[in-house]
C-alpha positions as CSV (number, residue, x, y, z in Angstrom):
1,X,1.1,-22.0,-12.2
2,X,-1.7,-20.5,-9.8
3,X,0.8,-18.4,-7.9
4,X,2.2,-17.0,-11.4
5,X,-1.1,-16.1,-12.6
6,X,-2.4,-14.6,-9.1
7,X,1.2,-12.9,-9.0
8,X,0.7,-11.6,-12.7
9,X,-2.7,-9.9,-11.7
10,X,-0.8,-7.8,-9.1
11,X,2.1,-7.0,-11.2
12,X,-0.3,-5.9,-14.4
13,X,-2.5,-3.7,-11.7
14,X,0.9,-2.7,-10.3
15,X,1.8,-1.5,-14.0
16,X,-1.1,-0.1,-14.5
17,X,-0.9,2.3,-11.3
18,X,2.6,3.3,-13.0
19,X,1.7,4.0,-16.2
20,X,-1.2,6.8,-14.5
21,X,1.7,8.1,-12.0
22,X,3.5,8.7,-15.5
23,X,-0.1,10.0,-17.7
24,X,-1.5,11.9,-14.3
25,X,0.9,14.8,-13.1
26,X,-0.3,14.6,-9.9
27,X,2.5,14.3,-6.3
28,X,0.9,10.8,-5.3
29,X,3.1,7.8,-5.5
30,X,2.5,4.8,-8.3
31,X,1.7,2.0,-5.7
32,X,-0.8,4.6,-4.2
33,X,-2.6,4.4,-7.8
34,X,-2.1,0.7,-7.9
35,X,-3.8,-0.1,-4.5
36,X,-6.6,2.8,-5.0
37,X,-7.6,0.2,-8.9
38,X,-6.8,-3.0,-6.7
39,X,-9.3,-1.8,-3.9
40,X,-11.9,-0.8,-6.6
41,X,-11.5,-4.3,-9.0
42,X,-12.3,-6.4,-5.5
43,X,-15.0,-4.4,-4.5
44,X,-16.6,-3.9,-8.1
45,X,-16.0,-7.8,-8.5
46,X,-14.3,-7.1,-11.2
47,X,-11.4,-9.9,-9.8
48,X,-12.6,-12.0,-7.3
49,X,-10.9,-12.1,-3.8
50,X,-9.8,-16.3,-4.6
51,X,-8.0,-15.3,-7.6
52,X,-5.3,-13.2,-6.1
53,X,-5.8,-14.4,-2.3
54,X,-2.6,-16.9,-1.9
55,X,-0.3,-14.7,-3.2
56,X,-1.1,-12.0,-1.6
57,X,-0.7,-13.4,2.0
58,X,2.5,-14.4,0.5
59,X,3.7,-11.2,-0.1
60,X,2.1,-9.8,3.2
61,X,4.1,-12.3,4.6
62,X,7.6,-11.6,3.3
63,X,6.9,-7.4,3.5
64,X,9.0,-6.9,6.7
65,X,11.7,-8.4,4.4
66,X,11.5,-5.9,2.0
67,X,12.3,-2.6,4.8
68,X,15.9,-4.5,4.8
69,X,17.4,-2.5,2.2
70,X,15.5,0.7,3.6
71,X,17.3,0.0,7.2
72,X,20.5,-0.3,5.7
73,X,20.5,3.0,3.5
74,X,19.4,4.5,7.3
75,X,22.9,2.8,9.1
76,X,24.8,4.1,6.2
77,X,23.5,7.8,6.3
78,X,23.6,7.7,10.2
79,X,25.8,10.7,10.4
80,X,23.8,12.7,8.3
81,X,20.3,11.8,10.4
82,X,21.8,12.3,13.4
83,X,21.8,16.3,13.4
84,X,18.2,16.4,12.6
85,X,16.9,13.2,14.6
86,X,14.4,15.4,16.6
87,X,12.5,16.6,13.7
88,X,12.7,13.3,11.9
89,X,11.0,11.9,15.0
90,X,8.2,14.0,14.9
91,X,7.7,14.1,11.8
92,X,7.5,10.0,11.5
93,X,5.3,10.2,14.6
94,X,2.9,12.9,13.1
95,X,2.7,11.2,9.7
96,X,2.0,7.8,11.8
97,X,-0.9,9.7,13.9
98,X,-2.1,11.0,10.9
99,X,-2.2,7.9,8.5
100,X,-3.8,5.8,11.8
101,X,-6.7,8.2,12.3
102,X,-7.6,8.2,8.3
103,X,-7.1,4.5,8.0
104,X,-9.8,4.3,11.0
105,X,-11.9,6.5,9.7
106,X,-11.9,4.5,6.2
107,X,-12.0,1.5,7.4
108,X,-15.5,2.5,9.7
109,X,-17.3,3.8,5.9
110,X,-16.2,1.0,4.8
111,X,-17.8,-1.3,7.3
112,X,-20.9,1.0,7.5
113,X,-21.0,0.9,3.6
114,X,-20.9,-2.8,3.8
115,X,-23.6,-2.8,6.3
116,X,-26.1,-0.5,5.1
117,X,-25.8,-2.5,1.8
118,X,-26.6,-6.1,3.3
119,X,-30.0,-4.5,5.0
């Protein structure tokens, strides 16, 4: 029952990020909403780490599970990517680069954030 009410938290967040994709006409994704109120609930306190933390290892767990389909849509269109496999490279690898550095650079406010707060 713990799992199903930890797992119910995400979903309802998850729904929640949707229903702003649908209200706010802006080109960023639904699970970018849903993470952005996740993040934000944690660190407000507003849910408590313990009360979502099993399942969400879970699902970290089973994620490479879910690219599955993804790598099969990419077999199936293989003739199609294959004209245009240069530019898909370095787009992937620019986007990567790109994603790493900003993810870094969160991720040292965030630890600065959490350090100037403690002193």
């Amino acid at each position: 029952m713990k799992y199903l009410k930890q797992f119910g938290i995400i979903m309802s967040i998850s729904f929640v990020g949707e229903m702003l994709n649908k209200v706010i006409s802006l080109p960023i994704p639904a699970s970018i909403y849903g993470i952005v109120i996740l993040f934000l609930c944690l660190e407000l306190k507003i849910i408590k780490v313990e009360s979502i933390k099993e399942t969400s290892k879970f699902l970290i767990e089973i994620m490479p599970i879910m690219f599955v389909p993804a790598a099969v849509g990419l077999i199936e269109t293989w003739g199609m990517l294959k004209t245009s496999l240069v530019s898909y490279i370095v787009i992937t690898t620019v986007g990567t680069l790109v994603v790493m550095i900003i993810s870094g650079w969160v991720t040292q406010l965030t630890i600065h954030f959490h350090k100037k707060k403690e002193h």
